[in-house]
VEXLOMAR-412948 format. One record per atom (N, C-alpha, C): residue in three letters; y, z, x. Coordinates in pm, whole numbers, plus 50000, padded with zeros to 5 digits. Last residue first. Example, Ala and Ser with C-alpha at 12.3 -4.5 7.8 and 13.67 -1.06 7.14 Angstrom:
SER497755070851285;SER498945071451367;SER500035078751290;ALA494315078051319;ALA495505078051230;ALA496705078051320;
//
This chain:
UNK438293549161323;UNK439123556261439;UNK438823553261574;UNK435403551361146;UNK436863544461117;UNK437413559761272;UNK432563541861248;UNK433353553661165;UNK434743548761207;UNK429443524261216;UNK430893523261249;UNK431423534261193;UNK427253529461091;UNK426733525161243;UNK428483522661284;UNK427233534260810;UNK427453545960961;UNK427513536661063;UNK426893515760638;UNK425883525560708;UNK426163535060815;UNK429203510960586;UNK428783518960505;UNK427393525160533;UNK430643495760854;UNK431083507360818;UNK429843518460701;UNK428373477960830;UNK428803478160908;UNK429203496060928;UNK428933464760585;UNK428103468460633;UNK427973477460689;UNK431663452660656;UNK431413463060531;UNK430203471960515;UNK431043436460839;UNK432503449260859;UNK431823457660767;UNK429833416260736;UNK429023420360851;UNK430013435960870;UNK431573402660550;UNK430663413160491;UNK429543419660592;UNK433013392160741;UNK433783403560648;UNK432703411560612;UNK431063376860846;UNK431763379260954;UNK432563395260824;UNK429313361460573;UNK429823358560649;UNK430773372560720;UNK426893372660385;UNK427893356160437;UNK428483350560509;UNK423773382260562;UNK424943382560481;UNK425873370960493;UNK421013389060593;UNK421053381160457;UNK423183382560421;UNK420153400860835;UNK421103413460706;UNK421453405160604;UNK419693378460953;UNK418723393260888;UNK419163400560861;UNK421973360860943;UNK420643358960892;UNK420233369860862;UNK424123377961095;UNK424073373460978;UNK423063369760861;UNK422473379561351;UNK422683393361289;UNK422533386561130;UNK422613356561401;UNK421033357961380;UNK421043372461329;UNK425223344461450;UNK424473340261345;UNK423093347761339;UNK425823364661634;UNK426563365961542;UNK425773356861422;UNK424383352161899;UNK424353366361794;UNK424793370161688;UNK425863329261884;UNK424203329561870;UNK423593344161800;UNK428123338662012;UNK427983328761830;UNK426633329661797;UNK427443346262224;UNK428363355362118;UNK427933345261995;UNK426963325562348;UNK425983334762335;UNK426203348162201;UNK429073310762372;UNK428723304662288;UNK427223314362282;UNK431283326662515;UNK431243328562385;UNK430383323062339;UNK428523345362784;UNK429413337062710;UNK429883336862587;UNK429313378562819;UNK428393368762824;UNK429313359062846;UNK430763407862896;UNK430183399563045;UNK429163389162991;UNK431423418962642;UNK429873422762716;UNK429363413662828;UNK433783414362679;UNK433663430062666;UNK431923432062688;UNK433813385962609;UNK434583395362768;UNK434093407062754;UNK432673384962372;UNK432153375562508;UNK432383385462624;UNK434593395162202;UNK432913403762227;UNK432113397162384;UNK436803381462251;UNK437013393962303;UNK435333400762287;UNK435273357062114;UNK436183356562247;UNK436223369962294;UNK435133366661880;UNK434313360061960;UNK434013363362079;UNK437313389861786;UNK437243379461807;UNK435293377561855;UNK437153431261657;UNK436553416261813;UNK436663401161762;UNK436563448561484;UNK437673438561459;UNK438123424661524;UNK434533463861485;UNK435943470161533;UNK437203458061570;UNK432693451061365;UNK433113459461274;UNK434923460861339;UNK432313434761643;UNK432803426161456;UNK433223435561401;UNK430703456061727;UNK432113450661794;UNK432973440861682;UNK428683459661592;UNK429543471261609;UNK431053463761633;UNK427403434061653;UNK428093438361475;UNK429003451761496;UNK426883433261907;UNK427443428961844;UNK428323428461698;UNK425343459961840;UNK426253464261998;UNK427183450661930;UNK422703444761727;UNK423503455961707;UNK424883460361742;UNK422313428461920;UNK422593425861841;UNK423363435661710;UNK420703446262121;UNK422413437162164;UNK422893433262022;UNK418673461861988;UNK420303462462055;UNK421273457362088;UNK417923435361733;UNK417643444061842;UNK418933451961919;UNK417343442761343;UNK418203436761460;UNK417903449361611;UNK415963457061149;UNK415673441961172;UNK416553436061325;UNK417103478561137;UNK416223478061232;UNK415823467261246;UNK419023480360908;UNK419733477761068;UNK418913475561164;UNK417743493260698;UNK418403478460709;UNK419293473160846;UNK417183516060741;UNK416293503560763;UNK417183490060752;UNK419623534160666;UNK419463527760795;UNK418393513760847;UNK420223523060335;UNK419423529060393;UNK419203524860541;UNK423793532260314;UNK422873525860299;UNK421203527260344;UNK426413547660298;UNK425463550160375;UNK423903544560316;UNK428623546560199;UNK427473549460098;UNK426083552360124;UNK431083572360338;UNK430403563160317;UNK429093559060215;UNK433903583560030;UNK432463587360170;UNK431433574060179;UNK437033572660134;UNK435983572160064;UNK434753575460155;UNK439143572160329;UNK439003574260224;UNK438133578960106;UNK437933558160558;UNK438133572060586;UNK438243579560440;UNK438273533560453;UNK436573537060461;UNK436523554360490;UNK440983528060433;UNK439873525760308;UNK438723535460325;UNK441693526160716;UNK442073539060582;UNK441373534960462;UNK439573507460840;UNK439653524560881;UNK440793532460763;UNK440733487660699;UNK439663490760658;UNK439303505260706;UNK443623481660759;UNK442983485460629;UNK441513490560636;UNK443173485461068;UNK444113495060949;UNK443633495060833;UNK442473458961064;UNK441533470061131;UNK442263483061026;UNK444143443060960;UNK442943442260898;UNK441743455060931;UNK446143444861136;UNK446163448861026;UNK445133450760943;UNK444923433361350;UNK445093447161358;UNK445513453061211;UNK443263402161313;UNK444603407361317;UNK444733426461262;UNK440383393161247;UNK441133399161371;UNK442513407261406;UNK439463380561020;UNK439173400861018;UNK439863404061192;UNK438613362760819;UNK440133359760890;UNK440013379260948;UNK435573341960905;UNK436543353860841;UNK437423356260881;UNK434723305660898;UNK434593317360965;UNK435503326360868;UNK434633282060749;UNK433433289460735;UNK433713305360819;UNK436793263560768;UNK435943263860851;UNK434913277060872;UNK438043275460574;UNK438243264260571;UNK436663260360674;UNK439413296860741;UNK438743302060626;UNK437883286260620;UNK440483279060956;UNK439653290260998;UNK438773297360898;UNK442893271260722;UNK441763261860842;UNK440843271860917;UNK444343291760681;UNK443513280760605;UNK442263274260662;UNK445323302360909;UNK444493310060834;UNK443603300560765;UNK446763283660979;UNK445973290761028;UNK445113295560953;UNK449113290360768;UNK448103277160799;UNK446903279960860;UNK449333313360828;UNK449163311460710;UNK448483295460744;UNK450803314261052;UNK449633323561067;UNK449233319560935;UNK453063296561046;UNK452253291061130;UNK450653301761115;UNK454513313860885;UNK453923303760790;UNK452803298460897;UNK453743349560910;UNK454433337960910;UNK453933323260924;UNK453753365060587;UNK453153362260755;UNK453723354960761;UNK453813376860324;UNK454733376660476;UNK454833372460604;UNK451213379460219;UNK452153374060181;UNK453803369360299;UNK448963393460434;UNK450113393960401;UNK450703383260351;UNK445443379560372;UNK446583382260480;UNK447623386560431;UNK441973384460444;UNK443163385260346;UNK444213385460502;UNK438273372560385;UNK439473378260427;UNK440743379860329;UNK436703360560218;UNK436913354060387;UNK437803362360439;UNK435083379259966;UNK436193372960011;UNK436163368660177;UNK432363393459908;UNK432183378559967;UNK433443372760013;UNK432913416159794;UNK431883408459684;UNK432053390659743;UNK433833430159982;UNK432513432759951;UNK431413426759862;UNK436503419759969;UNK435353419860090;UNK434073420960081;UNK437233429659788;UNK437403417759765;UNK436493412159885;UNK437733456659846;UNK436473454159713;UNK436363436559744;UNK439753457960007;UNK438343459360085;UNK437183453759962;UNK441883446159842;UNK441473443359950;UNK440133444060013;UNK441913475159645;UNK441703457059636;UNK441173449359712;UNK443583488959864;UNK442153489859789;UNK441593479259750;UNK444683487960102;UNK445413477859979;UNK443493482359913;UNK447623477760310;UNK446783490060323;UNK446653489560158;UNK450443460460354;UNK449613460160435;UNK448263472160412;UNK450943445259998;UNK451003454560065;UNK449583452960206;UNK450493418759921;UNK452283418659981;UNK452623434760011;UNK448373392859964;UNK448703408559943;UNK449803410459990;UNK445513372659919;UNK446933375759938;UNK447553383359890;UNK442303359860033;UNK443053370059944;UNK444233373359991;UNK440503335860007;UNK441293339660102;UNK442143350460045;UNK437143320859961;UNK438173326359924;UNK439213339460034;UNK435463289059991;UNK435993303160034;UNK437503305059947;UNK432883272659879;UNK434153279359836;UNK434943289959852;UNK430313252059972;UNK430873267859964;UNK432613267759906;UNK429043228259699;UNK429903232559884;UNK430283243859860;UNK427983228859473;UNK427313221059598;UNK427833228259703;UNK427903259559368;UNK428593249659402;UNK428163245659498;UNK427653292159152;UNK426803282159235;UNK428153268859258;UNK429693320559146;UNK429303309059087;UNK428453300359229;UNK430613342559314;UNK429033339559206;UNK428883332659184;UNK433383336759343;UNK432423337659401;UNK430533339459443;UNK434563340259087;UNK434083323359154;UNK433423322759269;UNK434223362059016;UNK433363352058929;UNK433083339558992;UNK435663375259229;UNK434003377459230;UNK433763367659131;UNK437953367659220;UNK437433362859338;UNK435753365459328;UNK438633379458963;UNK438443361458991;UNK437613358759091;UNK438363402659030;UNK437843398458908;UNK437443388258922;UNK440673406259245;UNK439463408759261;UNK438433400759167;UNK443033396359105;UNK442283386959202;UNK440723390759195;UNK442833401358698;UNK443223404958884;UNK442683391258976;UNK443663385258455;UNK442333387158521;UNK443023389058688;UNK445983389458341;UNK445163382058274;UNK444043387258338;UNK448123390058625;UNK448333390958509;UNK446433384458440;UNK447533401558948;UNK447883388658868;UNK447773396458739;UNK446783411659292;UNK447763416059188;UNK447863403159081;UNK446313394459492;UNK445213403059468;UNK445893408259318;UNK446043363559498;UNK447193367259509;UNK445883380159438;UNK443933335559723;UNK444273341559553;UNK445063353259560;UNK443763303859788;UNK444493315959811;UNK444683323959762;UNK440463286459846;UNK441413291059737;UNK442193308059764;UNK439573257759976;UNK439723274059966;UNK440823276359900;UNK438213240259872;UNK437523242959969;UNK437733258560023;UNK437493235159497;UNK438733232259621;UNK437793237459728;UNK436983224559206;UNK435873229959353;UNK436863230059498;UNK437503220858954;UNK438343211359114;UNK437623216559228;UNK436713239258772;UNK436443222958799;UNK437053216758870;UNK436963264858905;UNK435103259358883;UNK435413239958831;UNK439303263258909;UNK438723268559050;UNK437273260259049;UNK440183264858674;UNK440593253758723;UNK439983254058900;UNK439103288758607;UNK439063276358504;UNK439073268558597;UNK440503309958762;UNK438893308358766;UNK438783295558728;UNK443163305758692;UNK442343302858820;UNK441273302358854;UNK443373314858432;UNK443513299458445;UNK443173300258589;UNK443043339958534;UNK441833330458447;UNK441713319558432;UNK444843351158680;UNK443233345458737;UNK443063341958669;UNK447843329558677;UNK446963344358659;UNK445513340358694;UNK449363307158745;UNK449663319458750;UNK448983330958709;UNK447923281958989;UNK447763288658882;UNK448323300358884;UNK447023248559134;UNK447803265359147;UNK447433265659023;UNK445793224559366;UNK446453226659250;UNK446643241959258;UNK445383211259524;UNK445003205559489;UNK444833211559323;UNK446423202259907;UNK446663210259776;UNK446463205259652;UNK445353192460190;UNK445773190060060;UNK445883197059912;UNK445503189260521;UNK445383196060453;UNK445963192260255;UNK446093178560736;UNK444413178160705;UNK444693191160607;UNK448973174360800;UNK448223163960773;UNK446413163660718;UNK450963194460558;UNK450343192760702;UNK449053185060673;UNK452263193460352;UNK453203191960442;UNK452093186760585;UNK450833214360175;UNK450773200960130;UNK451393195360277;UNK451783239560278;UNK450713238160360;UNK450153215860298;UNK454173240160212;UNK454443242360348;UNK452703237660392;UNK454553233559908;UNK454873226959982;UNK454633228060131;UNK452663257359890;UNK452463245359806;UNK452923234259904;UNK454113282059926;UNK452913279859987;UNK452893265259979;UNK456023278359733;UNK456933273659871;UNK455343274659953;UNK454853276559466;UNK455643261859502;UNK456143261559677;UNK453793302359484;UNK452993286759462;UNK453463279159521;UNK456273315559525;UNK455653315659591;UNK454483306159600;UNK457733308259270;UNK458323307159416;UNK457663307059570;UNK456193316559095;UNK456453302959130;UNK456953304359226;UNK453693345559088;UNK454983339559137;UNK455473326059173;UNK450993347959069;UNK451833353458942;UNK452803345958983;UNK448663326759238;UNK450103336259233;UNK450703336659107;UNK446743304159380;UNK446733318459275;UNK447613327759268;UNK446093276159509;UNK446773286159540;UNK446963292759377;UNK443743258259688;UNK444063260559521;UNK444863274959533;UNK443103227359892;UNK443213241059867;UNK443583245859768;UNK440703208860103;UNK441493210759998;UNK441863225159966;UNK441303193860385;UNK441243206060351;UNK441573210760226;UNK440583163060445;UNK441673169860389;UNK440923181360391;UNK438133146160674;UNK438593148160537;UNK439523160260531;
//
């Protein structure tokens, strides 16, 4: 089945040229847009798309705003959300992380990293590899003091598992936690779901946020 998707931009130019480039590819279907969040929330909760591109900057209701109402909301099927930004280092950004976003990418990327992207959000995982993403979050988190959570919440997990979320924090693929601790990747996925479970979190972004606000990561 299609990849459905719902694109969120103040900008026609930018709806209509996302619109056409990702309508264009065969497992993928667009399934509608909107120029501010509210008509994006509206039309988010009755077309249930699979992921929705939302533009962090909008008129009416920000991204952030949106991305947390529709991200609260209940729905048979998950509903990721993908956040789009036309600055690389972006406050917005990290809040949009914290209340469940899949990630974010530049408005600029290039179109083959934008599809991409879809399909990887699309497919339940977080878009948190690309170095830019490391940038934002080491100047966000340097920014602000951590909140430093209560460390108990890290003792549910054993060392390796630990040693795993460190390496997610610092931005690791799969693939690059596999090589860097001599396993396999499909031992890497095993850890990565059983951290997720006992820290009760969604997914791979909100394992970063964590991550950082207990200490167990310091930006640099």
């Amino acid at each position: 089945m299609a990849i459905t998707v719902f694109i969120a931009d103040d900008q026609a130019m930018v709806r209509q040229g996302f619109g056409a480039l990702l309508g264009a590819q065969p497992d993928i279907s667009v399934v509608g847009d909107a120029p501010d969040g509210k008509i994006a929330v509206d039309e988010v909760m009755r077309l249930r798309p699979d992921v929705v591109l939302m533009d962090v900057r909008m008129p009416n209701l920000n991204g952030l705003e949106a991305a947390q109402q529709i991200l609260s909301a209940s729905f048979d099927k998950p509903v990721r959300v993908l956040m789009l930004t036309t600055f690389d280092i972006d406050d917005y950004v990290y809040e949009a992380l914290r209340v469940g976003a899949s990630g974010f990418m530049l408005k600029d990327a290039p179109a083959e990293e934008l599809i991409r992207a879809v399909r990887v959000v699309a497919d339940g995982q977080a878009l948190l590899a690309p170095t830019v993403t490391r940038r934002l979050i080491a100047d966000v988190t340097s920014r602000r003091a951590p909140a430093r959570r209560e460390p108990a919440q890290l003792a549910a997990l054993t060392p390796r598992e630990r040693e795993v979320l460190e390496l997610i924090a610092r931005g690791l693929s799969n693939v690059e936690i596999a090589e860097s601790l001599f396993v396999a990747e499909q031992t890497v996925k095993t850890h990565v779901g059983k951290v997720l479970g006992k820290l009760h979190l969604r997914d791979r972004a909100q394992a970063v946020v964590l991550a950082y606000e207990t200490g167990l990561v310091t930006p640099g």
